[in-house]
C-alpha positions as CSV (number, residue, x, y, z in Angstrom):
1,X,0.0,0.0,0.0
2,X,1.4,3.3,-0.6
3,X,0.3,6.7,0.9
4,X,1.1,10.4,0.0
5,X,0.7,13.0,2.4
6,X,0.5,16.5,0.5
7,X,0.6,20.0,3.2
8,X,-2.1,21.9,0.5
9,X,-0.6,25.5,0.8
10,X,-2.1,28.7,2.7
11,X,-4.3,26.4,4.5
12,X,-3.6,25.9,8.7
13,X,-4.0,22.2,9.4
14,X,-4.8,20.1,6.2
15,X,-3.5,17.5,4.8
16,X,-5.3,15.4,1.5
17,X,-3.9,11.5,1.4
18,X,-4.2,9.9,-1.3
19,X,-4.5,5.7,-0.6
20,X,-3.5,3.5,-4.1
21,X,-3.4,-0.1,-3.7
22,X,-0.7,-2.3,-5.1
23,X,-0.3,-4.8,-7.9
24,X,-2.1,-8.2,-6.9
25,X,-0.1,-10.8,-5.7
26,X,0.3,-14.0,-8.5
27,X,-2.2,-16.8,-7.7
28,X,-1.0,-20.2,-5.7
29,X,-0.1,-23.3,-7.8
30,X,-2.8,-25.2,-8.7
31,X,-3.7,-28.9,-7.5
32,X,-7.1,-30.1,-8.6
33,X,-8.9,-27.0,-7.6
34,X,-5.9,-24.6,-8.4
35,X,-4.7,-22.3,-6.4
36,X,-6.3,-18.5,-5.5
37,X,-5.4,-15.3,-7.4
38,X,-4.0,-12.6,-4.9
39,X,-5.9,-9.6,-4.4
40,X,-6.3,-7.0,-7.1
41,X,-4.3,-3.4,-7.0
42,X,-7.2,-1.2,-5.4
43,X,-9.1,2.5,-6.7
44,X,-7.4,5.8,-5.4
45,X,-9.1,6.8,-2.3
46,X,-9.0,10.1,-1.5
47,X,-9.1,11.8,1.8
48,X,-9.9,15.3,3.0
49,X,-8.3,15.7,6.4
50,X,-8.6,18.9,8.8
51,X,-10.6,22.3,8.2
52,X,-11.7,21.5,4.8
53,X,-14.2,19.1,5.9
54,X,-16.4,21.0,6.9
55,X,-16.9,22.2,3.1
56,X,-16.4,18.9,2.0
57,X,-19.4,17.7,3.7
58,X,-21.2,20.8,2.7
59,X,-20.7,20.1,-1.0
60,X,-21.9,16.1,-0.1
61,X,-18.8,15.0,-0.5
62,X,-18.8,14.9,-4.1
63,X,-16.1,12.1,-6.3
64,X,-13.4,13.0,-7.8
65,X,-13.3,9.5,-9.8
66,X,-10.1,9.2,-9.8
67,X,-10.7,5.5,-8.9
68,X,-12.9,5.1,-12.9
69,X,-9.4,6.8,-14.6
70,X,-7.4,4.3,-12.5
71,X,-9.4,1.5,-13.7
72,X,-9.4,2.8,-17.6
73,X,-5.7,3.0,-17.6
74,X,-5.6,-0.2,-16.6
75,X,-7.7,-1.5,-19.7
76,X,-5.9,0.6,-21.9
77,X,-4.0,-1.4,-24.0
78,X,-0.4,0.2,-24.6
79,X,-0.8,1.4,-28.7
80,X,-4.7,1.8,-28.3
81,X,-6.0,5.6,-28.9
82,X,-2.4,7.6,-29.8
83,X,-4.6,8.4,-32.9
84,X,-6.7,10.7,-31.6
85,X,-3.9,12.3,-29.2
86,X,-2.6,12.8,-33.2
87,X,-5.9,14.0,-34.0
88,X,-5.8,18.0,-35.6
89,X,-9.2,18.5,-33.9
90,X,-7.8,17.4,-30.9
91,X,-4.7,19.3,-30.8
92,X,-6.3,22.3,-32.1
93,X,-8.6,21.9,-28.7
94,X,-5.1,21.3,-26.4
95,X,-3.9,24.5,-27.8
96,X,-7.0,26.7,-28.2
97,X,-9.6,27.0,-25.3
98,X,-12.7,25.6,-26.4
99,X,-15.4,22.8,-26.4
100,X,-14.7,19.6,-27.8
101,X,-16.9,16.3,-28.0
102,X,-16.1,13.1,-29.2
103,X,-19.5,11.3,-29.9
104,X,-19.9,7.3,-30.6
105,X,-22.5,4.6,-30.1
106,X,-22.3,2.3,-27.1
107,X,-18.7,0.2,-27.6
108,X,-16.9,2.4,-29.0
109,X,-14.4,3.0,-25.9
110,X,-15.2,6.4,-25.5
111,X,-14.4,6.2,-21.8
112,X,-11.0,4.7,-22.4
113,X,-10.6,7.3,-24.9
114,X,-11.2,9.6,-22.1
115,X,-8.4,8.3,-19.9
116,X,-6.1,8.2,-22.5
117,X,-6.8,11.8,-23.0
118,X,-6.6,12.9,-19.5
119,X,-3.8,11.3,-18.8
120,X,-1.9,12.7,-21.7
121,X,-3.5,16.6,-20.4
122,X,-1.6,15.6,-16.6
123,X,1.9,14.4,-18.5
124,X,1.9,17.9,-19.9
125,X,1.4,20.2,-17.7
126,X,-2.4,21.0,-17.4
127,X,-4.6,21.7,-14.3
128,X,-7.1,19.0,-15.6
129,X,-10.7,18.0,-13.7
130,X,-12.6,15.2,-14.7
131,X,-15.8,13.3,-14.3
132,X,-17.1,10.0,-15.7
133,X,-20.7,9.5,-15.4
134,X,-22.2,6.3,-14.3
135,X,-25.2,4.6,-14.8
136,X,-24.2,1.6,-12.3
137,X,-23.3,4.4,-9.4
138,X,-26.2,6.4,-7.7
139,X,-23.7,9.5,-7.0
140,X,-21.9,9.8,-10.2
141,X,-25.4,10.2,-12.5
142,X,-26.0,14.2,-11.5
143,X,-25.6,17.2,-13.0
144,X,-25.2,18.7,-9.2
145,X,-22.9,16.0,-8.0
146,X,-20.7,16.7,-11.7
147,X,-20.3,20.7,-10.9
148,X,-19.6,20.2,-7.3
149,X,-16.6,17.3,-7.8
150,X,-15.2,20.0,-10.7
151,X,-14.7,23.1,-8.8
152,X,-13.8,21.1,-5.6
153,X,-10.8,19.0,-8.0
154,X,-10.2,22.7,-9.3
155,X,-10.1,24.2,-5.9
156,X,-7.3,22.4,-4.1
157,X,-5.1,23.5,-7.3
158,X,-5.3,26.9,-6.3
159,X,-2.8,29.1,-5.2
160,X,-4.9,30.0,-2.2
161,X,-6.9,26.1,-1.9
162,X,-10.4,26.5,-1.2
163,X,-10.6,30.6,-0.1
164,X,-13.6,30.8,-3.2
165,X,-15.1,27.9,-1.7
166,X,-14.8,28.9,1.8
167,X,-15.7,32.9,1.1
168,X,-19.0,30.8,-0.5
169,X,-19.4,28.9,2.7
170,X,-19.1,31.8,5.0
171,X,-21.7,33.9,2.4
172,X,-24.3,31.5,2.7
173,X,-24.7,31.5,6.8
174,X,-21.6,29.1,7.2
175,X,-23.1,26.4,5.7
176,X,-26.5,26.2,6.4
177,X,-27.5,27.1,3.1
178,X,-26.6,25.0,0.0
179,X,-25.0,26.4,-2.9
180,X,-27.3,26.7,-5.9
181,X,-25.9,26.1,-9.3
182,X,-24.7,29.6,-10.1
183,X,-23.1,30.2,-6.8
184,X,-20.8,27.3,-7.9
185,X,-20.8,28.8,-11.4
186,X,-19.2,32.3,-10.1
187,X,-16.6,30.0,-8.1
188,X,-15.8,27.5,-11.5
189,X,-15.5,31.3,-13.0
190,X,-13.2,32.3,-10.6
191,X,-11.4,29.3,-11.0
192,X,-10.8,29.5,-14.6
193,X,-9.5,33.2,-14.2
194,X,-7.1,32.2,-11.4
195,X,-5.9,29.1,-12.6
196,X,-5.7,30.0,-16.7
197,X,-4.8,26.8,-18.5
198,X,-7.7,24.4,-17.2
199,X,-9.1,21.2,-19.3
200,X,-12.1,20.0,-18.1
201,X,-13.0,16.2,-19.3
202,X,-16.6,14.9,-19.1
203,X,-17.5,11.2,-20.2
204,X,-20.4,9.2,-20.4
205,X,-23.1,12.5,-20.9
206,X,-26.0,9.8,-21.4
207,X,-25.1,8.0,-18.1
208,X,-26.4,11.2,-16.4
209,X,-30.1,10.8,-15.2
210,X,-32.2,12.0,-18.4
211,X,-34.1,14.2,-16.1
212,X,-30.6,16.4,-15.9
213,X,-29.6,16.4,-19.9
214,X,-31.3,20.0,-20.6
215,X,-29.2,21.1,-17.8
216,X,-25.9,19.8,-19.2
217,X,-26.5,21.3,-22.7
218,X,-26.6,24.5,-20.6
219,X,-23.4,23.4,-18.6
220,X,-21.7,22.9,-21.7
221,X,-23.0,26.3,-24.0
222,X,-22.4,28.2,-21.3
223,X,-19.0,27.8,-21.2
224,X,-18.9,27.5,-25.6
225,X,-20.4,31.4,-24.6
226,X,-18.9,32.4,-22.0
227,X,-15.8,35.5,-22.2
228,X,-14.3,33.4,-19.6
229,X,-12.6,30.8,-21.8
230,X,-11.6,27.1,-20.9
231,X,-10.9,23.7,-22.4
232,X,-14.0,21.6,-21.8
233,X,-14.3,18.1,-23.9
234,X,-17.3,15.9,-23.1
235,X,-18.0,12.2,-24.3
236,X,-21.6,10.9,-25.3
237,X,-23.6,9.0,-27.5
238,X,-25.8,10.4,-30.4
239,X,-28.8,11.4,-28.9
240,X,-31.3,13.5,-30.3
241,X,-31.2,15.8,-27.0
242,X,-27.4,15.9,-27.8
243,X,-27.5,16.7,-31.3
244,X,-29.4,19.5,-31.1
245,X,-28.5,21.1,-28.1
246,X,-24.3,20.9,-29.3
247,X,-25.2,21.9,-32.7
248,X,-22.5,23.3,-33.9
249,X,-19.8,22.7,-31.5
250,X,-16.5,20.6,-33.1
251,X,-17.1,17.0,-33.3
252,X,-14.8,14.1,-33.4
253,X,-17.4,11.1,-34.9
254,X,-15.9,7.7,-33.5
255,X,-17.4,5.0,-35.9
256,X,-15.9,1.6,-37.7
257,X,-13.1,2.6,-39.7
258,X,-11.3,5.4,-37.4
259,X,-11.6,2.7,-34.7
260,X,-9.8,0.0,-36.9
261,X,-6.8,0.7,-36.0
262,X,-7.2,0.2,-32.0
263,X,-9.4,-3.1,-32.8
264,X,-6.5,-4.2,-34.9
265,X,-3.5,-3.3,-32.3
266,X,-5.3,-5.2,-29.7
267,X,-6.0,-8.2,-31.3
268,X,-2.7,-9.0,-33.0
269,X,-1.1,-8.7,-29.8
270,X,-3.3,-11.6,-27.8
271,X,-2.9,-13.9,-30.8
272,X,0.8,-13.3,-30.7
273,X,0.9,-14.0,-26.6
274,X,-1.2,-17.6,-28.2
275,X,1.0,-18.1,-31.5
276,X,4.4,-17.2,-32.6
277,X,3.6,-16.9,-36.0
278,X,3.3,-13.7,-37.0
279,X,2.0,-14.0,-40.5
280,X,-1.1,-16.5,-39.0
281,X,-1.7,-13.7,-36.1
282,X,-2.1,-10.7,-39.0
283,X,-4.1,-12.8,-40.8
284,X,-6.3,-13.5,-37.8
285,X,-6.5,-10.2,-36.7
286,X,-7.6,-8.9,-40.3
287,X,-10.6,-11.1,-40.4
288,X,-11.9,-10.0,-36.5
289,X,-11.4,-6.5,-37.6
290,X,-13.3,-6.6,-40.2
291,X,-16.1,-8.4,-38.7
292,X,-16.3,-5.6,-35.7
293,X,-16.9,-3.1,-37.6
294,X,-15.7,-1.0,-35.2
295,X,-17.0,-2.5,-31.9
């Protein structure tokens, strides 16, 4: 198990750790029953010690889901999505502040895309937040919950951590009062202004509850509107909310023959881990990829 203690600057008496579990340990040899696999390298846990808890709490301690990118990197195979960090569109969005969304039907790998993407923001140099949306998780399917895990991850990279939070907290009776959208709006603003280079990566729009999708269409075209500029790129599938409330906004379509590439990468590498011979493996691989079409 390892653990890193981070001092968060300007701030009297907190500390965020940050719990990662290790590698599993290999499985016992087998006798007719075969032996047990050791236990699996655990999610990022993340926790908010001292004075910040208090507006931890008040924000109902929203996820960072950190522990969804850890387990995305993991799938990632090693060649799989260095297209699209080649892709004009995308760099264009890297070096421009803007809105981006990559849009695909269900199996596609948009959320592995995703992490491939975010990590690529971190290894150079961005302040990047992040939230992946899931349908099989009560407290990662809200609009609310999404905003409030954003400017909380943006927060603690401040120069002053949390003082827009806490100036928010003390403004609304210390706390008895819960921040409404655009109170948490002004402080994302603030953010942006302070903090200057931020990417902001969204995944899985459809895995929000459907009452919420009007309200992330505004999420999203306000900040395609706003003066105060950022780099937001969101994930979802074709929808006909979608489509008409991002009209217009740059598009990355992922469909059968962009994906090719990734479906072919992956496959030729299992056959080569079951067969040596290379020439069998491509001609393998070519037949799969061309019966996925893309899936």
């Amino acid at each position: 198990m390892m653990s890193n203690i981070h001092q968060v600057r300007g701030v009297r008496d907190v500390s965020h750790v940050t719990i990662q579990g290790g590698p599993g340990a290999q499985g016992g040899s087998g006798n007719e029953t075969g032996g047990a696999g050791g236990a699996g390298g655990s999610p990022v846990v993340n926790i908010i010690k001292g004075s910040n808890e208090d507006l931890f709490k008040w924000l109902g301690n929203p996820p960072d889901t950190q522990d969804r990118q850890y387990q995305l990197q993991g799938l990632r195979h090693e060649d799989t999505g260095t297209w699209l960090l080649q892709d004009n569109q995308l760099i264009s969005w890297k070096n421009t502040p803007g809105i981006l969304w990559i849009r695909g039907i269900s199996g596609t790998g948009k959320s592995v895309l995703s992490s491939t993407i975010i990590r690529d923001l971190v290894d150079t140099g961005n302040t990047v937040a992040y939230f992946f949306f899931d349908f099989r998780i009560p407290d990662r399917q809200s609009l609310d919950i999404m905003l409030r895990s954003i400017v909380w991850q943006l927060s603690g990279k401040s120069d002053t951590p949390y003082d827009s939070l806490s100036n928010l907290h003390k403004g609304l009776g210390k706390g008895t009062i819960q921040p409404q959208r655009k109170d948490l709006h002004k402080v994302l603003d603030d953010l942006i202004v302070e903090l200057e280079q931020i990417c902001i990566v969204l995944d899985g729009l459809d895995e929000c509850h459907r009452d919420d999708w009007a309200g992330l269409v505004e999420f999203v075209n306000r900040r395609h509107g706003s003066s105060i500029k950022c780099h937001v790129l969101f994930t979802s599938q074709p929808h006909q909310e979608f489509q008409t409330g991002f009209h217009g906004i740059p598009l990355i379509q992922l469909h059968g023959s962009i994906l090719d590439e990734d479906i072919r990468s992956l496959v030729y590498s299992k056959i080569l881990t079951m067969s040596k011979d290379s020439e069998h493996a491509r001609t393998f691989t070519e037949k799969i990829v061309k019966q996925s079409d893309g899936m």
